[in-house]
N, C-alpha and C positions, 0 to 999 in steps of 0.2 A: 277681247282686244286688250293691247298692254296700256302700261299707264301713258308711256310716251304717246299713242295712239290718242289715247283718250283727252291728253293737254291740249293735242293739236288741234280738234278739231274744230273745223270753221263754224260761225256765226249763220243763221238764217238768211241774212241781209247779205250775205256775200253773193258771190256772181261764181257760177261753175268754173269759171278758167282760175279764178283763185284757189280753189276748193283744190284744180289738180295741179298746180303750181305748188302751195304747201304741202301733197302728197306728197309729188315728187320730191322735194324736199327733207318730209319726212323720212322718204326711205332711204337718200342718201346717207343723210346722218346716221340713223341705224346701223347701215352697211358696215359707216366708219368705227362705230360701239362696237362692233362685233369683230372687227378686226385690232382695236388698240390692245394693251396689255390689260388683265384681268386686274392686275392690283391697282390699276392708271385710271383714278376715279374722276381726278383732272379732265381727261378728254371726254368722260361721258358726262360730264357736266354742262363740257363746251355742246358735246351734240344735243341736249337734251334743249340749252340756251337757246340756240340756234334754231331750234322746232318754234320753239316759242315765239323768238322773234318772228321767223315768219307768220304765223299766227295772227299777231299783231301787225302786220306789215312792214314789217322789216322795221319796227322802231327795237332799239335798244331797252332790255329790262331794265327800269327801276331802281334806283339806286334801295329803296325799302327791300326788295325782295331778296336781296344779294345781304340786307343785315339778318332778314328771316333767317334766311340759308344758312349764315352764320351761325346763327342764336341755335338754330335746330339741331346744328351738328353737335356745337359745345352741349346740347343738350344730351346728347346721346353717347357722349363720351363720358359725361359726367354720369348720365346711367349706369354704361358701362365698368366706371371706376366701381360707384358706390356695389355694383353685382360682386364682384373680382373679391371688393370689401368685405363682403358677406359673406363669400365662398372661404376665406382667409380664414374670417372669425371662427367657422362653423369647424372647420381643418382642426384649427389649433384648439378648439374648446373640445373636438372629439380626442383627439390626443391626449391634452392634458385630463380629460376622464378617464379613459386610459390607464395615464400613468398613476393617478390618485388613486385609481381603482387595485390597480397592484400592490402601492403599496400600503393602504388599507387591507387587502388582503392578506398580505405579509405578514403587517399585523395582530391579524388577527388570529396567523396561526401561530404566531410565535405569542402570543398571550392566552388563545382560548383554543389551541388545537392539543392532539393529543399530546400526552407529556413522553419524556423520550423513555422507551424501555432497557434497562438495566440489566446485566448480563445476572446478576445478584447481587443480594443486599448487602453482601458483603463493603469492605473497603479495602485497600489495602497499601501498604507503603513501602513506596519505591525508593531504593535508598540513592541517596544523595550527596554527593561529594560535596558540595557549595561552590564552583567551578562551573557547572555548567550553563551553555547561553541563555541567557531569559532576556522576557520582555515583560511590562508590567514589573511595580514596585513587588519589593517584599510584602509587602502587610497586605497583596491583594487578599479579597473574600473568596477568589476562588483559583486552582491552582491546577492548571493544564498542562502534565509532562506528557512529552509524544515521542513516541519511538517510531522512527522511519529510515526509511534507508531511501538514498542517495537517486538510485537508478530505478527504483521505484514509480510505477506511470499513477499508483493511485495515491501516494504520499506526495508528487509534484500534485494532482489536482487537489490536495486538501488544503493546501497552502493559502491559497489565497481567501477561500470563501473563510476558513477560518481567522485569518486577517479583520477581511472585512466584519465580521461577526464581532472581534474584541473589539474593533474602534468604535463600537456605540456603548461600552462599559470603561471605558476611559478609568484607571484607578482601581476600578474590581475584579479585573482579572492576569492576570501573570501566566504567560507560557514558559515552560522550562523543555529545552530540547535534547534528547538522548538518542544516541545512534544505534542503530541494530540491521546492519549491511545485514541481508541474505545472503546465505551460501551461494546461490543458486547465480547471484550479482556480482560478477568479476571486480566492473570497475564501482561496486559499490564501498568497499573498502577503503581503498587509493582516495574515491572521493572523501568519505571521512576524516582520513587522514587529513586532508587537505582542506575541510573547512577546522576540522581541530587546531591544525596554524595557524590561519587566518584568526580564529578567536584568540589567539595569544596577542594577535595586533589592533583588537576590537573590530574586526573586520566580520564579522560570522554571519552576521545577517546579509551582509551583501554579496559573499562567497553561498550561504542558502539560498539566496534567489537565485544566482549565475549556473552554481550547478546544477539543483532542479532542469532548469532554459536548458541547462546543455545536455539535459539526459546523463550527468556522473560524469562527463568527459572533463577531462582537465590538462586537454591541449593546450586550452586558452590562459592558462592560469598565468604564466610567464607576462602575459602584455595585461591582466587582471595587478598582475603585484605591482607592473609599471605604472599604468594610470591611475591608481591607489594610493603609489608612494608609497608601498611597505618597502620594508628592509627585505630585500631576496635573500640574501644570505642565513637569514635569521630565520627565515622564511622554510628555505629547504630545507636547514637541521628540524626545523620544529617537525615538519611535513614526516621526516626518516625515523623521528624522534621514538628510543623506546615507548616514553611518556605518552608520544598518541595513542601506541599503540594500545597502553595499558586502560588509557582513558577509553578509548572505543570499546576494547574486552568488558574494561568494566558495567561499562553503561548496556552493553549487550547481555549481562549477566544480571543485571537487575530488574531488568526486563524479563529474562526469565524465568526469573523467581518468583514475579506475580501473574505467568501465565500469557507472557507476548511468547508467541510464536511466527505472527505475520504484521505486515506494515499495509496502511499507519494502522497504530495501535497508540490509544489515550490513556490516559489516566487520570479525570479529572475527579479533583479531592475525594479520589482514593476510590471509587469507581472505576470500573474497568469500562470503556469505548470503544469496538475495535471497526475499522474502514472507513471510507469516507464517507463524507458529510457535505450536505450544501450549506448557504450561509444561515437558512434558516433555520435547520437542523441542528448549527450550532447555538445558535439565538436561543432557539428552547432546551437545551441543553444546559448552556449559560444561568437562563432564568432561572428553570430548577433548580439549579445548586446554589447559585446566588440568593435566594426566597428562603431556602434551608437555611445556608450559614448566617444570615442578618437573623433569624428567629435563635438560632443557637448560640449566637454574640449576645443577644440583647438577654435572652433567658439567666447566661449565665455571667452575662454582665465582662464581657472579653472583651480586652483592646483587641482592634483589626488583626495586629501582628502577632497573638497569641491564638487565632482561631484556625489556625494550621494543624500547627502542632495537638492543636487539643482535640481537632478530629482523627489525630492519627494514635490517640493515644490507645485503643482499642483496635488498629486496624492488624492486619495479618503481614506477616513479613514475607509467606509464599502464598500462592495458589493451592486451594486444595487439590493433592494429586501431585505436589511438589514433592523432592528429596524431603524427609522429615529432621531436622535436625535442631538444634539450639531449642525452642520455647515450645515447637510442638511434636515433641519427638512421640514417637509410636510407639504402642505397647508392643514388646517381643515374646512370640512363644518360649517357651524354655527349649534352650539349646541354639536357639535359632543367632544367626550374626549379629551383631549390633550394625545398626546403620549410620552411625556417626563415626562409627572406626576404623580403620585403615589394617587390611590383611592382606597377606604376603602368601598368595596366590600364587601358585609356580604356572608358567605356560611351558617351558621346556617340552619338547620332542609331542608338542599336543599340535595338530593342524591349525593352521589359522591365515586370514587372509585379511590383504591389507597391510600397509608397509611395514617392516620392522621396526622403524626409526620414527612410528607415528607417537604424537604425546599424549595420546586417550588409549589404553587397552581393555577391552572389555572381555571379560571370559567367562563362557556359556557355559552353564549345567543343563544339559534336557537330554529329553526321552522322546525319542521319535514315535511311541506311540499314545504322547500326550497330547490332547487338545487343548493344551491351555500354551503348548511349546510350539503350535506349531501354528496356532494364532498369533503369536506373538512375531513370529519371523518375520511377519510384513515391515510392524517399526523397526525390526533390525535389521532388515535390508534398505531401509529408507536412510537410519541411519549410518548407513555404512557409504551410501549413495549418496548421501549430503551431504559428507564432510570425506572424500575420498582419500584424500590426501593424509586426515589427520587421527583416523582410528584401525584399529588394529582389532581383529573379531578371532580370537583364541575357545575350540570348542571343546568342551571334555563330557564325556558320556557320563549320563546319571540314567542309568535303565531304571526302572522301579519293580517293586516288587508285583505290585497289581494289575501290571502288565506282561504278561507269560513271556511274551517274542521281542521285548523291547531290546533285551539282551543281544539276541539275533539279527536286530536290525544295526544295534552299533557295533558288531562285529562283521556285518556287511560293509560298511561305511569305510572303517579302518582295513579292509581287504581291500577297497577300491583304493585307498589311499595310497599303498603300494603299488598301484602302478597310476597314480597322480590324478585320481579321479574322485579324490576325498566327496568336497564342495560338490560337484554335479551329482554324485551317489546322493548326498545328503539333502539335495534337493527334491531329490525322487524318493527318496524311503518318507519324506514327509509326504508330499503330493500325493503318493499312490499307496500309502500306508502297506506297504505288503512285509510277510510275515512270514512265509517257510522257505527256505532253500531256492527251489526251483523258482517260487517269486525273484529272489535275488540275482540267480542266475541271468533272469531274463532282465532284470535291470543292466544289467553287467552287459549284455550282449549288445542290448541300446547303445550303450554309453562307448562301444566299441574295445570291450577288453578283454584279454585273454582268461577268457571263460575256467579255463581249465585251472591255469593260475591262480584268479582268482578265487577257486574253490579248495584250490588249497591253503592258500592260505587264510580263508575263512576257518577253515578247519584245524587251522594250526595252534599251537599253545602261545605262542608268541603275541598273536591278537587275542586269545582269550588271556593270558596276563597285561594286557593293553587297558582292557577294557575295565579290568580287575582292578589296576592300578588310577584309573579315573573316578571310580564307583569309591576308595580309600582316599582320596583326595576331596572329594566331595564329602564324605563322613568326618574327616579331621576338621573339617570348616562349617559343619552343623547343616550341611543339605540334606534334607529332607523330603524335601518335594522340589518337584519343575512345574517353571523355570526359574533359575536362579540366576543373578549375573555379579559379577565385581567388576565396578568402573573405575579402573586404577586403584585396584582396593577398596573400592566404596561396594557396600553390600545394597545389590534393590530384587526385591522378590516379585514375580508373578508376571503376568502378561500385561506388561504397563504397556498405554498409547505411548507415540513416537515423543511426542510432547513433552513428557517425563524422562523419556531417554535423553530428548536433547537440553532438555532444563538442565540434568547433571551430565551432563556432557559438557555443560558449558562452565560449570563451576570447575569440572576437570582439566579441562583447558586452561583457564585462568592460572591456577596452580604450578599446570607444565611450563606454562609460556613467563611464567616465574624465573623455575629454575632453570628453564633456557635461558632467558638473562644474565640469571645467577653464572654463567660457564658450564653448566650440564649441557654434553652435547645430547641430541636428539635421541641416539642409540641409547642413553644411557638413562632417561627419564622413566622409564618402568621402574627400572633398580632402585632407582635413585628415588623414588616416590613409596614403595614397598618396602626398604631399608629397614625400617623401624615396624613396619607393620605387626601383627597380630600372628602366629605361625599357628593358629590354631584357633577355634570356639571357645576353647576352656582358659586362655590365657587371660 
């Protein structure tokens, strides 16, 4: 039976016709509960009032039970609050353990997790013009240059966690920013250019953020120089300005020299860092070098602003594997080129590919049936592929002695050449190492050339004094073994990574893009750079 049921029911002492009087009653009312609205607690009140009264015989409830009622509801509301209360509390004390719990954790790995590993124990220092943008004072204890480029998606996400990372060392740490556009990055350049301005008007950090956001674009830059208030005019000479340009080359060149190849790449007091990092990753990175330089101040008793320089007093000016020149130059065979000097390497009437007018020439000595020449082709096709525009790949045959058919094979090569199939021959006598006639033949017939033709003049005197004449070209200049290269006259021996190639590739460049300033047109940058060179080994 419901409650309603059970309020109504009559007294012992009643008389049957009241008993169904207040039924009747009863079930009115209900009817009318079961028809008002569900939220309409009002009317099921009034019906429930109503049962009652009948009950009572129609007297009117009590003015007591009406304050009950009252009292019972504010009681229930008041339950209701203090529950709601406690749900609140429980919310926000799970959270906030949570949050404490994080960053206690945080903690705890940036103070007792593992320490961050070192590429080697090396150091090395990045040279420094005093020009570029920093944050953090000079005297910091610890010193973060980074090489990034513009259009870069993992140098945009280093950005900030390493931000975040310096503002808890307030005073100990100093970032120094150096550019190094990839090849591969069109508008990675343009954009450097363009915060390189902006840092003439103190503007660099906020041209570093925007460009980052914009992925290198610099559509925006025009309504960036308005709402800035920079000087536009002053703006776009600086933007065209040789001087960016030199500033960018150069900071891409110093970076080479201690072994950046890719972005981001750090260099923190003289450690090498290379990709990204979260914030705590920075934190413990921080720490470490931080915990070192305060014991290496105090030991030797260093102002702040002397503890820089004094960790670079031992550090290395390249990568090992770099160009060897100035402090650690490399012991030379006898006979062999010197690597700090500049030879006057002829490429005349030698095949070569890649423009005439580029400002890097590089010209090849090898022996197609050298493994150590034909390992090496990879970085020379990488670099010839990443810088298309600006190198120039000149080959001259060095067969060897210790190879019977190597002869045969570069007078295949120069038979294809005649009828303009140099490069594609030369790709296949490396690949498929073949070695008699008929091998060659059947190269020749791939490659779609007049077979016949080309055996003759395989066979002719004119490719055997070709080849003759490259084998005495490479003797005059102390080659001896393959592979040999001259980078604009610079000598580098052996089957270096691409790494090495574009290290001095890139000091080569700097140089060219010199005397292209200087008024040497582009045609004329080999000449003009070999001018003076070396006409020989024995000079």
């Amino acid at each position: 039976m419901s409650k309603v049921d059970d309020e109504s029911k009559p007294s012992d002492d009643e008389t049957l016709e009241e008993s169904r009087t207040i039924e009747r009653l009863a079930s009115l009312e209900a009817e009318k509960a079961k028809q008002a609205p569900a939220d309409d607690a009002k009317a099921v009140a009034e019906a429930s009032a109503a049962v009652a009264a009948g009950a009572g015989g129609g007297e009117p409830p009590a003015g007591g039970s009406k304050a009950k009622a009252k009292a019972k509801a504010k009681g229930e509301d008041k339950s209701k609050g203090n529950k709601l209360l406690g749900n609140l509390v429980f919310v926000l004390g799970f959270f906030a353990t949570l949050v404490a719990g994080y960053y206690v954790g945080q903690w705890v790995r940036v103070k007792f997790g593992d320490k961050p590993q070192l590429e080697d124990d090396q150091r090395y220092r990045v040279a420094l013009r005093g020009d570029e943008p920093q944050r953090g004072p000079d005297d910091a204890l610890v010193t973060i240059i980074e090489f990034a480029d513009f259009q870069c998606p993992y140098c945009a996400d280093s950005a900030e966690p390493l931000e975040s990372a310096m503002s808890g060392y307030e005073g100990d740490v100093r970032l120094i920013f150096k550019h190094y556009p990839l090849p591969g990055h069109k508008r990675a350049a343009p954009a450097a250019y363009t915060a390189w301005a902006a840092h003439q008007q103190d503007q660099f950090w906020v041209f570093h953020d925007r460009l980052f956001a914009a992925k290198s674009a610099i559509d925006k830059v025009p309504d960036w120089i308005k709402e800035l208030g920079l000087d536009a005019s002053k703006f776009g000479e600086d933007m065209e300005s040789a001087a960016a340009k030199q500033a960018v080359d150069q900071d891409t060149l110093s970076g080479s020299k201690v072994g950046v190849t890719g972005t981001p790449a750090f260099v923190v007091n003289g450690h090498m860092y290379r990709g990204k990092r979260d914030e705590v990753g920075w934190k413990q990175i921080i720490e470490a070098e931080l915990e070192y330089a305060k014991d290496v101040a105090d030991d030797q008793d260093l102002e702040r602003g002397e503890l820089y320089d004094f960790l670079m007093q031992d550090a290395l000016d390249r990568q090992v594997g770099a160009p060897a020149t100035g402090r650690t130059k490399r012991e030379r065979r006898p006979g062999e080129p010197d690597d700090s000097a500049v030879y006057a390497v002829p490429v005349e009437g030698a095949p070569s590919t890649g423009p005439d007018d580029a400002l890097v020439t590089v010209v090849e000595f090898a022996d197609y049936h050298c493994p150590y020449c034909a390992r090496v082709k990879t970085a020379v096709d990488q670099l010839l592929e990443t810088y298309p525009d600006q190198v120039r790949l000149v080959y001259r045959q060095r067969p060897l002695a210790m190879h019977p058919q190597a002869r045969d094979a570069s007078k295949a090569a120069l038979a294809a050449a005649e009828q303009g199939k140099f490069w594609e021959m030369h790709d296949l006598l490396f690949l498929r190492q073949s070695k008699t006639l008929d091998e060659f033949k059947t190269l020749a017939e791939e490659l779609g050339l007049d077979v016949a033709k080309f055996e003759a003049d395989y066979q002719s005197q004119a490719i055997e004094d070709a080849v003759a004449a490259d084998v005495t070209v490479a003797q005059r200049f102390g080659i001896s073994g393959t592979p040999a290269f001259f980078i604009n006259g610079r000598y580098l021996s052996g089957a270096q990574d691409f790494s090495v190639f574009e290290q001095i590739f890139q000091e080569r460049l700097v140089e060219a893009k010199t005397l292209l300033e200087g008024g040497t047109p582009a045609s004329g940058v080999y000449a003009k750079v070999i001018a003076d060179g070396k006409s020989s080994v024995k000079e």
